[in-house]
C-alpha positions as a Python dict, from the first residue, in 0.01 Angstrom:
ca = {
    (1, 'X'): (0, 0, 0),
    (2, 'X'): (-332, -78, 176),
    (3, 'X'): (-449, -345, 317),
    (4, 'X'): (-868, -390, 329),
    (5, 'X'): (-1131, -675, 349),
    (6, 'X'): (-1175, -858, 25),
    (7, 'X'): (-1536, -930, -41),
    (8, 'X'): (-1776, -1129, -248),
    (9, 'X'): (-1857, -861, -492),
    (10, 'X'): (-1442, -799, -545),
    (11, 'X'): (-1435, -1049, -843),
    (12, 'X'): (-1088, -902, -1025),
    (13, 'X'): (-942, -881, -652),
    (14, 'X'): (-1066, -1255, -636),
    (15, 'X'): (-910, -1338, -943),
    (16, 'X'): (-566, -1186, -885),
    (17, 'X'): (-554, -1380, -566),
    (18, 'X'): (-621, -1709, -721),
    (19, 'X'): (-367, -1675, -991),
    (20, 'X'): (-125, -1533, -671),
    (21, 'X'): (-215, -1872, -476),
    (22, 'X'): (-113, -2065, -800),
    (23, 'X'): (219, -1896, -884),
    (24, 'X'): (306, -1810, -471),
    (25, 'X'): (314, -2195, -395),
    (26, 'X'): (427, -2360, -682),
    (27, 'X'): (804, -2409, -618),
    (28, 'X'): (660, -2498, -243),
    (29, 'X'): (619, -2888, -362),
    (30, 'X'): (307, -2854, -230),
    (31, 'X'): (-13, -3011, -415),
    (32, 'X'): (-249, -2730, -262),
    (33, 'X'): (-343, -2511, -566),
    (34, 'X'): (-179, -2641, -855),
    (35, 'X'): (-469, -2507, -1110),
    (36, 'X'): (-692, -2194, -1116),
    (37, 'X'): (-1002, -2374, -996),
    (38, 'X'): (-834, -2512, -711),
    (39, 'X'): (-738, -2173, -583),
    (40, 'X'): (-1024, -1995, -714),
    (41, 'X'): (-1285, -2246, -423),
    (42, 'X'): (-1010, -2133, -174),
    (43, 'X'): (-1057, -1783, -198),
    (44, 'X'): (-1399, -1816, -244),
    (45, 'X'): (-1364, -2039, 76),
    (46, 'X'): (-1187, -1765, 274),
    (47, 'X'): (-1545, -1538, 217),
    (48, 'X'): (-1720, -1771, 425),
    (49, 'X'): (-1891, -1628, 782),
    (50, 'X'): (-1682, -1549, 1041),
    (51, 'X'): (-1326, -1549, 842),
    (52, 'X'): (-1056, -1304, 772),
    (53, 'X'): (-1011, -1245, 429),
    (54, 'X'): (-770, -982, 382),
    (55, 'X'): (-561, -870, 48),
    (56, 'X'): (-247, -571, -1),
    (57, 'X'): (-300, -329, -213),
    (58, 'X'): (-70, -162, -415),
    (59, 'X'): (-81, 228, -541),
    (60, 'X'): (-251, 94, -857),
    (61, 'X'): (-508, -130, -719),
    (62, 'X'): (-337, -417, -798),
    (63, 'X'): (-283, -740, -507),
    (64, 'X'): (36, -757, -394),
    (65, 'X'): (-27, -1012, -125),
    (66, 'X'): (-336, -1168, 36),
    (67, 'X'): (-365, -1356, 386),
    (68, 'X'): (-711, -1522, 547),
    (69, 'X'): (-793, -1698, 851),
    (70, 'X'): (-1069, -1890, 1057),
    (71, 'X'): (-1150, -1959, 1387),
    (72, 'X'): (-1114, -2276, 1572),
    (73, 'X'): (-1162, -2362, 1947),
    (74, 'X'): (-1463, -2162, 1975),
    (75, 'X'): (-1274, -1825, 1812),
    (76, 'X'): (-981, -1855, 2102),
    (77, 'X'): (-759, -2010, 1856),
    (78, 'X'): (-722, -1867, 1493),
    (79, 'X'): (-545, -2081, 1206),
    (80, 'X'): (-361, -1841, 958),
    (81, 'X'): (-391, -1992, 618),
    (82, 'X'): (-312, -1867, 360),
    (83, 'X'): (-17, -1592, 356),
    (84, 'X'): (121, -1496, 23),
    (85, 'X'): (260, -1274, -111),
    (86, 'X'): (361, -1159, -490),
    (87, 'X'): (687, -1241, -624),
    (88, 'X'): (785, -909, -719),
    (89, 'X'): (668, -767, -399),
    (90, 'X'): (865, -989, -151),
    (91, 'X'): (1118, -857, 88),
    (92, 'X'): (924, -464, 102),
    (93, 'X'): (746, -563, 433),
    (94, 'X'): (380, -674, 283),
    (95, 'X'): (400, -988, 439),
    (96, 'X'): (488, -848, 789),
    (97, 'X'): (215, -549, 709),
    (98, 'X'): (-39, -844, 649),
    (99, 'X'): (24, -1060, 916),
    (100, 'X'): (34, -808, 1160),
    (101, 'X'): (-306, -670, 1038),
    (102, 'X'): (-445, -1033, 1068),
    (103, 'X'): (-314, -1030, 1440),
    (104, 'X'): (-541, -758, 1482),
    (105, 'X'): (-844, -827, 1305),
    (106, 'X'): (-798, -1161, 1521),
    (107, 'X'): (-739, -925, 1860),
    (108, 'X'): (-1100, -751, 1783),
    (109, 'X'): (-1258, -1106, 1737),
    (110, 'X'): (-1135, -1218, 2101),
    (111, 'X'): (-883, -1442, 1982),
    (112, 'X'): (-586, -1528, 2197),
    (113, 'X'): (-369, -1732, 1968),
    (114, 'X'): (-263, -1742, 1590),
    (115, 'X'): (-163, -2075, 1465),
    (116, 'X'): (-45, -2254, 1127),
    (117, 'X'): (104, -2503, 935),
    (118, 'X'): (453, -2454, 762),
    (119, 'X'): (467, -2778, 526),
    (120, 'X'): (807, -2898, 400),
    (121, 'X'): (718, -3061, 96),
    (122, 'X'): (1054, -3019, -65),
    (123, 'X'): (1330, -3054, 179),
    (124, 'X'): (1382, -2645, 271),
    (125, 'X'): (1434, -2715, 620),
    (126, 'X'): (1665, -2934, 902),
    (127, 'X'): (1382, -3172, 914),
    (128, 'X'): (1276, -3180, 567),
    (129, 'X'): (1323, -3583, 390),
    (130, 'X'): (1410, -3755, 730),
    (131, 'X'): (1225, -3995, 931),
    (132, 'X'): (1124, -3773, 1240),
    (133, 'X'): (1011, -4110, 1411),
    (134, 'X'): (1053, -4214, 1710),
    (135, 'X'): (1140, -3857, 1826),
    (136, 'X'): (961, -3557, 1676),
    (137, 'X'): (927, -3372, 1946),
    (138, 'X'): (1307, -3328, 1931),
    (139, 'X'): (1302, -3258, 1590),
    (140, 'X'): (1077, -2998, 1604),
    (141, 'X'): (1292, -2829, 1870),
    (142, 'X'): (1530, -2809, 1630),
    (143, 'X'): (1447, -2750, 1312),
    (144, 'X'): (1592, -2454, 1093),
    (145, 'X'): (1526, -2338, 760),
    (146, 'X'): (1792, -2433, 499),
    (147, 'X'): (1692, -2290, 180),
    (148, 'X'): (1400, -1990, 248),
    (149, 'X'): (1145, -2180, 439),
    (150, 'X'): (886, -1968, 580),
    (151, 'X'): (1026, -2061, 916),
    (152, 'X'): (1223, -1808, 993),
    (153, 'X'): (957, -1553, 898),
    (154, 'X'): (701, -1667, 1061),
    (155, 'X'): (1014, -1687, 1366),
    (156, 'X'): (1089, -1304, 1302),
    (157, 'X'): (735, -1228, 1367),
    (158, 'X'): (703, -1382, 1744),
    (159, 'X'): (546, -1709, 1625),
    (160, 'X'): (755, -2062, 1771),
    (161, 'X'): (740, -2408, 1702),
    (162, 'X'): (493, -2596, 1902),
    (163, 'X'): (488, -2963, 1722),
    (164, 'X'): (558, -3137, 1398),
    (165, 'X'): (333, -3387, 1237),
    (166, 'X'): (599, -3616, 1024),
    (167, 'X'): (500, -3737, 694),
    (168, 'X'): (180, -3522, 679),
    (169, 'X'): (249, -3470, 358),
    (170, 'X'): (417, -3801, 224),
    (171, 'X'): (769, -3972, 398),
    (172, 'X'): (1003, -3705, 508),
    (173, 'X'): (765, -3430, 425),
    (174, 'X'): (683, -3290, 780),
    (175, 'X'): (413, -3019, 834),
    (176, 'X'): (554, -2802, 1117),
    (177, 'X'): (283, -2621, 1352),
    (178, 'X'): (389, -2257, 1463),
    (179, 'X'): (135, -2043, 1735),
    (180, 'X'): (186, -1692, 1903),
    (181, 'X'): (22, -1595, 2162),
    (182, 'X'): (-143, -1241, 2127),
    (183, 'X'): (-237, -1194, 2495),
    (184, 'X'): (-514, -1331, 2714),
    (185, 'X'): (-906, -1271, 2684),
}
């Protein structure tokens, strides 16, 4: 496996990654990228100045996962979004490979802290189809993945909960905000 920039002129790479955003997310719940189109602007998106748009290659050319990522507090703070990674390639260490690789592409660019959004759109963790009102702040200290969340991932690879926005996505649908800190510039 490799792991390189994708690029404008990559159309097949571009392609593969839209039809991994579409298949990667659709037993999420989520509504992000339910068709081709949709997930076609958001790769096309992730090209945009000053973004990290990176795929995983496998021995035969072919993505096996994709990640991207844009600055935000004038480039201190980096939002990961998207990570995903093919079906048949999950569990073999791409996803790790990739998000460490974004860590450093985000290192080079001065960055100081990785952060993103973990939605529970379908009840696979703690806090997943409660009402995290009037303490979410509590909830988020204590939520767990029940049924393969990225949670504990994202957990394995030194990022923690830092908030919870309930119903972001609908009642009891919670979007759950993860950072790590990659050192100070």
């Amino acid at each position: 496996m490799r792991i390189v920039d994708l690029t404008a002129t990559d159309t097949a790479v571009i392609e593969q990654d839209a039809s991994l955003l579409v298949d990667g997310f659709a037993d999420t719940g989520s509504t992000s990228w339910r068709t081709r189109a949709e997930a076609l602007d958001a790769v096309h998106e992730s090209l945009g100045a000053n973004r990290v748009s990176r795929v995983a290659l496998d021995a035969g050319g072919t993505v096996a996962g994709w990640i991207g990522g844009l600055p935000v507090y004038d480039g201190h703070v980096w939002e990961l979004h998207p990570l995903v990674v093919r079906r048949d390639c999950r569990g073999q260490g791409i996803g790790r490979a990739l998000v460490a690789d974004f860590e450093a592409r985000v290192r080079e660019r001065g960055g100081a802290t990785i952060y993103l959004g973990a939605d529970d759109e379908n009840g696979r963790t703690s806090i997943g189809g409660r009402d995290l009102y009037p303490d979410p702040l509590r909830a988020a200290a204590n939520v767990v993945s029940t049924a393969q969340h990225p949670l504990e991932f994202y957990r394995k690879m030194g990022f923690v909960v830092v908030g919870v926005l309930p119903d972001a996505n609908g009642f009891g649908k919670p979007d759950i905000f993860m950072a790590k800190r990659l050192g100070r510039t």
